[in-house]
C-alpha positions in Angstrom: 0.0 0.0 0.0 1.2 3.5 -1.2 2.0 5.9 1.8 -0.2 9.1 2.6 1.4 12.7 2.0 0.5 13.3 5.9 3.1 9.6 6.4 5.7 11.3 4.2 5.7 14.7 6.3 6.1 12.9 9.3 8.6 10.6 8.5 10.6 13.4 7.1 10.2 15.5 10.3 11.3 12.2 12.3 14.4 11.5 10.1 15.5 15.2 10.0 14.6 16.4 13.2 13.5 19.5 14.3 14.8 22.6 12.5 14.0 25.5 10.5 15.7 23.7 7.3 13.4 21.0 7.7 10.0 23.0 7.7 11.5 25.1 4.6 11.8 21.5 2.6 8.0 20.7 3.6 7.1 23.8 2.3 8.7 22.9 -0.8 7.4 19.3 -0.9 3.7 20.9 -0.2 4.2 23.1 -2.7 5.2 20.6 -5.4 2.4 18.8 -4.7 -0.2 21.7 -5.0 1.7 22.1 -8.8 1.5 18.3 -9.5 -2.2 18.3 -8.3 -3.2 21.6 -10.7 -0.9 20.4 -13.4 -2.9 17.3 -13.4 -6.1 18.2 -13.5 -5.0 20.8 -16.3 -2.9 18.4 -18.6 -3.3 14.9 -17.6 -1.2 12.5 -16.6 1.2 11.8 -19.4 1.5 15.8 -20.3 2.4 16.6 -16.0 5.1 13.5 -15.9 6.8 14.6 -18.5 6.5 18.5 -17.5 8.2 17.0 -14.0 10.6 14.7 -16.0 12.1 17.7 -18.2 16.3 18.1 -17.8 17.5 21.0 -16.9 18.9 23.2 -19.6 20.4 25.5 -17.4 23.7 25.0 -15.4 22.2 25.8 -12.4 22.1 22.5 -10.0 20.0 22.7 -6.8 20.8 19.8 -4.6 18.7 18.5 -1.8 21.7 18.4 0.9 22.8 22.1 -0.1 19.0 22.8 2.0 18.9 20.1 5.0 
C-alpha cells in the first residue's frame, strides 16, 4: 500500500529532526504537490510527468543536501 502525503511529512520530520531547514523542505514538498495536483487536473497525466521529468537546460544545480 502506497503511503499518505500526511506519512511522508512525518517521516521526514522524524528523520531530519526539528529545524527550520526542515520545515523550509516541507514547504517545498507541499508546494510541489499543489503544482503536481493543478498540473494534473490541467494536462493529464502523461502531459504533468513529463512537465516533472524535463532536464534541466540551465547549469544551475539545486541539490537537496545544499538545504537540509
Amino acid at each position: 500500500m502506497r503511503k499518505t502525503r500526511t506519512e511522508i511529512l512525518m517521516e521526514l520530520r522524524c528523520q531530519l529532526g526539528p529545524s527550520e531547514q526542515t520545515e523550509h523542505l516541507i514547504d517545498w514538498i507541499l508546494d510541489a504537490w499543489q503544482t503536481t495536483d493543478f498540473l494534473l487536473r490541467r494536462f493529464g497525466r502523461a502531459s504533468t510527468l513529463t512537465m516533472i521529468e524535463a532536464v534541466e537546460s540551465s547549469s544551475t544545480d539545486f541539490r537537496l543536501d545544499d538545504f537540509v
